[in-house]
C-alpha positions, 0 to 999 in steps of 0.5 A, spaced: 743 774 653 750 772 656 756 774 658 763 773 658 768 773 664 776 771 664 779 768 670 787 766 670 788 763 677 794 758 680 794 753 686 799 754 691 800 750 697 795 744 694 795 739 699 799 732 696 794 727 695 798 722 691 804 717 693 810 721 693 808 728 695 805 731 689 798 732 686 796 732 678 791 738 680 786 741 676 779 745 678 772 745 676 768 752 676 761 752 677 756 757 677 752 757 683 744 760 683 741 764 689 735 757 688 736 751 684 742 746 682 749 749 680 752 748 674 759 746 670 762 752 666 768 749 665 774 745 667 782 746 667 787 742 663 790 738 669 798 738 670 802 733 673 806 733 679 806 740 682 803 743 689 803 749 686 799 749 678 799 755 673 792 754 669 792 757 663 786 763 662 779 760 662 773 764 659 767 762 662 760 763 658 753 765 662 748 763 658 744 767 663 746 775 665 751 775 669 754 781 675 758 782 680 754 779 685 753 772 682 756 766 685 761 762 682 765 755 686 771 753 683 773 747 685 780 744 686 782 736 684 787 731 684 787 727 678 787 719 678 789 714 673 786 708 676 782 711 682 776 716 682 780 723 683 780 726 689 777 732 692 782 737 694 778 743 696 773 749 694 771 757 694 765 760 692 766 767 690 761 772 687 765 774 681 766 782 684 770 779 690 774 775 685 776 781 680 777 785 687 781 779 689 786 780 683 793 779 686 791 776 692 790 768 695 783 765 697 784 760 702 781 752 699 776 749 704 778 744 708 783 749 711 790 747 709 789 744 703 792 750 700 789 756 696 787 759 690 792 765 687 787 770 683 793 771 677 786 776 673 779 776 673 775 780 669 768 781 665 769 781 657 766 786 653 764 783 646 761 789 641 757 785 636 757 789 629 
């Protein structure tokens, strides 16, 4: 049995990785097991020409049972139409810690490359008739 959580994250302060000062950024969530290769959950739409990105809502399915204490990693990217896209920065977060983190910003690592503003997490309960 799965389970379902909600993240609306922004970027701020997003290091520039393109000509002209900017980045087209987008992120990736992965889960991160305690053994084992992580896995790709999602990914965001991408939005152009900002250091500052509002992402719209995402909700991340868990194929397995999820809680409080399982890691997640989002990972922050600059898209490239020509070139490979470039890596910007990343989190790992338990999802306790990110619904705790709600109204905050988590820095990317590398440092200085900016952070991730929790805008809401949360679990979702969905009731099966």
């Amino acid at each position: 049995t799965g389970r379902s959580f909600m993240i609306e994250i922004a970027g701020r302060d997003l290091a520039a990785m393109d000509y002209g000062g900017y980045s087209d950024p987008y992120y990736k969530v992965y889960l991160v097991p305690a053994a084992g290769k992580r896995s790709e959950l999602c990914t965001s739409e991408i939005l152009i020409k900002t250091l500052n990105p509002d992402w719209q809502p995402k909700v991340l399915k868990f194929d397995c049972v999820c809680d409080a204490e399982t890691v997640i990693e989002i990972e922050i990217w600059d898209w490239d139409r020509l070139t490979a896209d470039d890596r910007i920065g990343s989190v790992r977060v338990k999802l306790g810690e990110l619904v705790s983190a709600r109204g905050t910003k988590l820095e990317l690592s590398p440092l200085q490359n900016g952070f991730i503003y929790v805008k809401s997490a949360e679990f979702l309960c969905i009731e099966i008739s």
